[in-house]
N, CA, C and O of each residue as an XYZ file, in Angstrom:
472
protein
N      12.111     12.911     42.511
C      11.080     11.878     42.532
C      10.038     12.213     43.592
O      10.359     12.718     44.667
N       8.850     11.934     43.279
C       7.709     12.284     44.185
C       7.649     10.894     45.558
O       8.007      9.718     45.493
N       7.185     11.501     46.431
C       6.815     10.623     47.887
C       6.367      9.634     47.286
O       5.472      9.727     46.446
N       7.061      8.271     47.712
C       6.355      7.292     47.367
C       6.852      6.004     46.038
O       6.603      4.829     45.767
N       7.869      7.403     45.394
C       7.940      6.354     43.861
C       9.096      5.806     44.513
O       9.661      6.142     45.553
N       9.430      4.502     43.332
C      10.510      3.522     43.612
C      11.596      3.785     42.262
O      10.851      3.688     41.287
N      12.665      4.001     41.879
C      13.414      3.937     40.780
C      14.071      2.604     40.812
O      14.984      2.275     41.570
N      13.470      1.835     39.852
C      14.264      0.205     39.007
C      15.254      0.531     38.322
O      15.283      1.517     37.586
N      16.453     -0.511     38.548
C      17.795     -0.506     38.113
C      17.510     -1.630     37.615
O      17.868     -2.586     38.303
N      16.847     -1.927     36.392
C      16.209     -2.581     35.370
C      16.084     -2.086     34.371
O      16.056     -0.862     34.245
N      15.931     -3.252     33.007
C      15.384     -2.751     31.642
C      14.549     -3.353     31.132
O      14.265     -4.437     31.641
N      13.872     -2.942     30.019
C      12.915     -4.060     29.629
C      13.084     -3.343     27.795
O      13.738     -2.317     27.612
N      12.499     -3.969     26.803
C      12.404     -3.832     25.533
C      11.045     -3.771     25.092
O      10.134     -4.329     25.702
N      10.881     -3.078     24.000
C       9.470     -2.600     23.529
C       9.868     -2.382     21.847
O      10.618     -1.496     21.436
N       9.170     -3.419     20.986
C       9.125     -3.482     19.454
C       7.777     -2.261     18.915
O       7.448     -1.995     17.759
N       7.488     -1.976     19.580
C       6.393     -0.655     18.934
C       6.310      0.137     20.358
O       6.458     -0.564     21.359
N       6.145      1.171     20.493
C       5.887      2.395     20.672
C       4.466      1.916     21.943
O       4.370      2.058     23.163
N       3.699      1.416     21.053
C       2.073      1.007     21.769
C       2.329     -0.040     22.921
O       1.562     -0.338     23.836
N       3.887     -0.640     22.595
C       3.954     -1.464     23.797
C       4.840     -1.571     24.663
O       5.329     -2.597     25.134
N       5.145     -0.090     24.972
C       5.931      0.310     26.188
C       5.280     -0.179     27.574
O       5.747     -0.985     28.379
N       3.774      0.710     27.640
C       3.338      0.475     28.619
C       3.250     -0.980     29.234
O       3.775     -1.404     30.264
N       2.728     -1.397     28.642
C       2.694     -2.929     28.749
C       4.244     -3.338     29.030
O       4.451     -3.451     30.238
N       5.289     -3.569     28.286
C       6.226     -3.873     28.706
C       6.699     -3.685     30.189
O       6.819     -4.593     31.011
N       6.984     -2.149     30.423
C       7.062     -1.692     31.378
C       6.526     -1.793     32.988
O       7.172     -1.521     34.000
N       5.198     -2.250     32.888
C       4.465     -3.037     33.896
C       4.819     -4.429     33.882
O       4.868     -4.951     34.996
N       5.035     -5.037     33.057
C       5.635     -6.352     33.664
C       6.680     -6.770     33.938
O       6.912     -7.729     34.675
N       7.676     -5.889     33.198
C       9.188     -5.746     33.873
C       9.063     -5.060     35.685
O       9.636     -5.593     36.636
N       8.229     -3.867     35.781
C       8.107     -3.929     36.941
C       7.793     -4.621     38.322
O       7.917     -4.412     39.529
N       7.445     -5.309     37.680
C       6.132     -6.704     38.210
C       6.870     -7.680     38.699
O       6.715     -8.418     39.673
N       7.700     -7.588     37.888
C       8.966     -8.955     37.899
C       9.786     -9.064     38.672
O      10.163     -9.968     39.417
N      10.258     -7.437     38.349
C      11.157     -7.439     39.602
C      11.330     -6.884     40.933
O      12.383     -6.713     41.549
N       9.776     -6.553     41.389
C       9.207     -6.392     42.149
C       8.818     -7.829     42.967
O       8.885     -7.793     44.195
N       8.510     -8.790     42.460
C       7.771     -9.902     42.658
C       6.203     -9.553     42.475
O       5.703    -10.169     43.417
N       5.498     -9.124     42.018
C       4.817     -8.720     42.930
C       3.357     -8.500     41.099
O       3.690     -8.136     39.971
N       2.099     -8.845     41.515
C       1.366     -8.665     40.529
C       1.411     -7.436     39.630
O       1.521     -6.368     40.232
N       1.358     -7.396     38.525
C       1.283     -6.220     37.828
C       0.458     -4.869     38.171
O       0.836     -3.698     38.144
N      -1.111     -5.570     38.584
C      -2.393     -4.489     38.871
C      -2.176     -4.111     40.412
O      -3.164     -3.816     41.085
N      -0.973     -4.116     40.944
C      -1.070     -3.872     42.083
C      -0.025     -2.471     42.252
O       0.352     -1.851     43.246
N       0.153     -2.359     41.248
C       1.674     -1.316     40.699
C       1.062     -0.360     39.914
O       0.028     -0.579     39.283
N       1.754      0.869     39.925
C       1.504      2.017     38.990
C       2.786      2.330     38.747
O       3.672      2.664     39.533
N       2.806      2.120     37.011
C       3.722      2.206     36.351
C       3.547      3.872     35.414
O       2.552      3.982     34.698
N       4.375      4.862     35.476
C       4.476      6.055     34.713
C       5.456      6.402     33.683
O       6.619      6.803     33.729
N       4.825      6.190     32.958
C       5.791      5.782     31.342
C       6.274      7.258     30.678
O       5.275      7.797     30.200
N       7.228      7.913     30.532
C       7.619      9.115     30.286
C       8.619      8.930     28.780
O       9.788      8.553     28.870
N       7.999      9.240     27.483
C       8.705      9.039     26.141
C       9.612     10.201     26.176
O       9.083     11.090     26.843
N      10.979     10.612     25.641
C      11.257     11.590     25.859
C      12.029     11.480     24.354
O      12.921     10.631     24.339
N      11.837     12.141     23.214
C      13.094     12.211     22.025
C      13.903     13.368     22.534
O      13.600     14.246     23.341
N      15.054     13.140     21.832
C      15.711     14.223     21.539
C      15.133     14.941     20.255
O      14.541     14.543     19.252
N      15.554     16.154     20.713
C      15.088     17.518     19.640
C      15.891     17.234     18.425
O      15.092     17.179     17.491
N      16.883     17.066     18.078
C      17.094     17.300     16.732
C      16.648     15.456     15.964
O      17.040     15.164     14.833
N      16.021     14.699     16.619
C      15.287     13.309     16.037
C      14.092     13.975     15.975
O      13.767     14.208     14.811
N      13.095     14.479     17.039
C      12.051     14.995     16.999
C      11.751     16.144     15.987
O      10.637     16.035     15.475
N      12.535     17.299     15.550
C      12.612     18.149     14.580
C      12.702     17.464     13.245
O      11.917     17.955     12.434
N      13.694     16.109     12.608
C      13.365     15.646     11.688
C      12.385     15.103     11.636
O      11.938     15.155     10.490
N      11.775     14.580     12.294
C      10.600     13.414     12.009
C       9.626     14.514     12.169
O       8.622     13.808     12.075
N       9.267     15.427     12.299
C       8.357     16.733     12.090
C       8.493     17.040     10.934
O       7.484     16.953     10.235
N       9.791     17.516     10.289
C       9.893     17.884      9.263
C       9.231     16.836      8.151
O       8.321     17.122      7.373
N       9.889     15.591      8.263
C       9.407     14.684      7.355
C       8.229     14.229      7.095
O       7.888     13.838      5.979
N       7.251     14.245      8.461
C       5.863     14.330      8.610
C       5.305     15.523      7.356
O       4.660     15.230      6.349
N       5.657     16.584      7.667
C       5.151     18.107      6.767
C       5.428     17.586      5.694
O       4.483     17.727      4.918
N       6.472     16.911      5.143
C       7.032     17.170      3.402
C       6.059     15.176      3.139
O       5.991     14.764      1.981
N       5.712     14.649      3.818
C       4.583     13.668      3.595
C       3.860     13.914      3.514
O       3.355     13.429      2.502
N       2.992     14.772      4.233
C       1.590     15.359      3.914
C       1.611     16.018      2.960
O       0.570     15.681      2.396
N       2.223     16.979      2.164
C       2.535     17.977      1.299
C       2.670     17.177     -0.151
O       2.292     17.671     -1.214
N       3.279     15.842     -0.018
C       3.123     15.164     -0.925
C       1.680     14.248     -1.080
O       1.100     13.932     -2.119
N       1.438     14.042     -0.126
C      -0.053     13.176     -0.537
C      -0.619     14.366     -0.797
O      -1.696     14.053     -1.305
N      -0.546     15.778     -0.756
C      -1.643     16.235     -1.590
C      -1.363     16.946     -2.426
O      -2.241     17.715     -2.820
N      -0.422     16.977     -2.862
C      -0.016     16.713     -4.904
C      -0.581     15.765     -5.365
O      -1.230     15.733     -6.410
N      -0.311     14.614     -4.361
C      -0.364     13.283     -5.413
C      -2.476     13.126     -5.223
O      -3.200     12.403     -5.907
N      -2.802     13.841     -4.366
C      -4.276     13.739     -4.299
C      -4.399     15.191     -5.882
O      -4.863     14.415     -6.718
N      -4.349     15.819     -6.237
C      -4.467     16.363     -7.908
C      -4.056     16.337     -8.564
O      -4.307     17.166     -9.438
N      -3.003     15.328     -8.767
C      -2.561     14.560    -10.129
C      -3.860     13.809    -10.370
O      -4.620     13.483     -9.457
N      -4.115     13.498    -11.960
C      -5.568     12.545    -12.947
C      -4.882     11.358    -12.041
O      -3.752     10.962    -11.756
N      -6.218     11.040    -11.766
C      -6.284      9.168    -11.494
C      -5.546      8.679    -12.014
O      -4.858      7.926    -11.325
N      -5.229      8.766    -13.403
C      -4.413      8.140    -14.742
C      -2.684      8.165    -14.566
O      -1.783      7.581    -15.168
N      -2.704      9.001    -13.594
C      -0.960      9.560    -13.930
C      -0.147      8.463    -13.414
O       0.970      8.879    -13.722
N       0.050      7.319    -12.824
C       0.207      7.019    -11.821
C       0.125      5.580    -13.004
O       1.049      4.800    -13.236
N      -0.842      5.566    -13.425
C      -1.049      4.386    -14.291
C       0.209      4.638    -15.722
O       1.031      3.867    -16.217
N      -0.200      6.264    -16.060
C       0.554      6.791    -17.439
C       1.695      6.369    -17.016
O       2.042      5.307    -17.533
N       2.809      7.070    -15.833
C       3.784      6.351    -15.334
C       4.255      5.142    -15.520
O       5.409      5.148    -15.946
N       3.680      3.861    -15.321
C       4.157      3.118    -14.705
C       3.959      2.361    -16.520
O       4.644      1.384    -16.821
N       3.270      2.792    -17.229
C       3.294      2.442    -18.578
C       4.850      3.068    -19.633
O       5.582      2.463    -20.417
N       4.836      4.163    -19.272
C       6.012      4.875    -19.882
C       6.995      4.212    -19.618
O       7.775      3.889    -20.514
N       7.218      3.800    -18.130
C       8.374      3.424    -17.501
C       8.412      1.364    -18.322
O       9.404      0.798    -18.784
N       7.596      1.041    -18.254
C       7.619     -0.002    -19.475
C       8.199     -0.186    -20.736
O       8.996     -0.923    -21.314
N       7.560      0.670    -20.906
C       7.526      0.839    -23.074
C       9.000      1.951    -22.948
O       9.268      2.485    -24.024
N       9.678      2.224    -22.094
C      10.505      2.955    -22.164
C      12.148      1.736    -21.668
O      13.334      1.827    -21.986
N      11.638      1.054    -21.083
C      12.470     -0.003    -20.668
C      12.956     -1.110    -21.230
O      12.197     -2.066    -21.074
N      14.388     -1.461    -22.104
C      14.040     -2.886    -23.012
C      14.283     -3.860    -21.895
O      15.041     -3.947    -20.929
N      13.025     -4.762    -22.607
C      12.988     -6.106    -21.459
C      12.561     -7.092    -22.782
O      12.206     -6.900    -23.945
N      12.887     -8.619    -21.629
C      13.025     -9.532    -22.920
C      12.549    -10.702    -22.032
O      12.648    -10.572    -20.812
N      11.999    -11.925    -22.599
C      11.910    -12.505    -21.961
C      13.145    -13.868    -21.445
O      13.924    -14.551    -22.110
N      12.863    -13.815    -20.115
C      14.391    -14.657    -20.269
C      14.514    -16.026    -19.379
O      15.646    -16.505    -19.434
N      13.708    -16.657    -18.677
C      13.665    -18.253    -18.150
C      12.682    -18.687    -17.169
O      12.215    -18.023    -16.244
N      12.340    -20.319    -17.611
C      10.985    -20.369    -16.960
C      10.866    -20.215    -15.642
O      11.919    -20.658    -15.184
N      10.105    -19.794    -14.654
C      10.426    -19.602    -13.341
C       9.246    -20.539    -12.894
O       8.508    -20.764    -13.853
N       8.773    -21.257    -11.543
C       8.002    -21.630    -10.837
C       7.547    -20.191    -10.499
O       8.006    -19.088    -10.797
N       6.584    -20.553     -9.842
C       5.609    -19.984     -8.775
C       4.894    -18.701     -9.791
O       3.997    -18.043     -9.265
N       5.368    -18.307    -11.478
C       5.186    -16.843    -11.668
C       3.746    -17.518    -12.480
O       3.486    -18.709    -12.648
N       2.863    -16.193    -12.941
C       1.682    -17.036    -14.040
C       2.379    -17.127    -15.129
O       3.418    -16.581    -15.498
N       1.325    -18.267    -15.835
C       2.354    -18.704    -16.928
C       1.994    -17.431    -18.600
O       0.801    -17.146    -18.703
N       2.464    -17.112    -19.156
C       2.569    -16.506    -20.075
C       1.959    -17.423    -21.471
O       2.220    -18.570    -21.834
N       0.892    -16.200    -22.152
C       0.265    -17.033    -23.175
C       0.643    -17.604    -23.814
O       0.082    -18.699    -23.844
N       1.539    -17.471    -24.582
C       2.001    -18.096    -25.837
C       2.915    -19.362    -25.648
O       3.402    -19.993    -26.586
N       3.162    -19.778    -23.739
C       4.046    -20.544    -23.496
C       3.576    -21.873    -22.500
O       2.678    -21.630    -21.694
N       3.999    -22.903    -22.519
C       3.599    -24.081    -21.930
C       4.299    -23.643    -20.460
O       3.732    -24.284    -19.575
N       5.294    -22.807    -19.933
C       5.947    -22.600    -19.082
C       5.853    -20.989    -18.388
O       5.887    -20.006    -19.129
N       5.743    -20.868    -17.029
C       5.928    -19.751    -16.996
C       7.460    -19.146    -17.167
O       8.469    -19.823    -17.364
N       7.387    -17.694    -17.043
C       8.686    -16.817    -17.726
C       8.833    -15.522    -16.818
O       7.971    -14.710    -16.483
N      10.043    -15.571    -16.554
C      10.018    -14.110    -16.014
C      10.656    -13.113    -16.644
O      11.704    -13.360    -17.241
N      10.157    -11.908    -16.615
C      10.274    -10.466    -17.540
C      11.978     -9.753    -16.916
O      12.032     -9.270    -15.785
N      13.024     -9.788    -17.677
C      14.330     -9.335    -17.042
C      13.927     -7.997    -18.160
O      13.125     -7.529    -18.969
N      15.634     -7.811    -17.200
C      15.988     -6.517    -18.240
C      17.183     -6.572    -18.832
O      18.023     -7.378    -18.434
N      17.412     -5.788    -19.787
C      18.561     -6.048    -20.562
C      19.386     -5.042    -20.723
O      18.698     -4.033    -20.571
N      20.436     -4.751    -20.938
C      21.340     -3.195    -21.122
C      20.864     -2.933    -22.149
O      20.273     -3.748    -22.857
N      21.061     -1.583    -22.445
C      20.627     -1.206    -23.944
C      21.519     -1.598    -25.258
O      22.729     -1.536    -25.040
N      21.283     -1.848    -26.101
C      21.728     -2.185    -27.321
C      22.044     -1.106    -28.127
O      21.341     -0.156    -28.473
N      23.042     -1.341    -28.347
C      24.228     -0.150    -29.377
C      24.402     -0.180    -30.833
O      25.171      0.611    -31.379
């Protein structure tokens, strides 16, 4: 430790990443007594290598996929999600609240699925 620093036998919690720092200064603060802006707090992230090596990896094979999926037709994505429809038996099967209501019906309906038929 350099001239000067203090090591806290304290913890504090941080729900994102962006709010370490912040955390960290007011846990210091606290148990210091003592105002936050009057403190210098040095925030040191450290992963381990084999967390840091996956989340690299997975980064690369994300990017690699958004740019497939950037030269697939505009359409594919739509063609998909149509196939996967007209390929699916569904039926209609009880009125639900909250869904829109379906034309042909005084009630709305929600779209199930059904096993296939033999």
């Amino acid at each position: 430790m350099k001239p000067g620093t203090v090591q806290l036998d304290t913890v504090t919690q941080a729900r994102r990443l962006s709010e370490i720092q912040e955390m960290a200064d007011d846990c210091a603060a606290l148990w210091l007594d003592v105002d936050a802006s009057v403190i210098d707090v040095r925030v040191t992230i450290e992963i381990p290598e084999t967390f840091r090596t996956d989340w690299e990896s997975a980064q690369a094979k994300a990017t690699q996929a958004r740019a497939v999926e950037a030269q697939a037709p505009p359409s594919a994505g739509r063609s998909y999600a149509a196939f996967v429809s007209l390929a699916t038996p569904m039926t209609m099967r009880q009125p639900c609240s909250g869904f829109p209501r379906h034309a042909s019906t005084s009630s709305p309906m929600i779209l199930g699925l059904d096993p296939p038929r033999k």
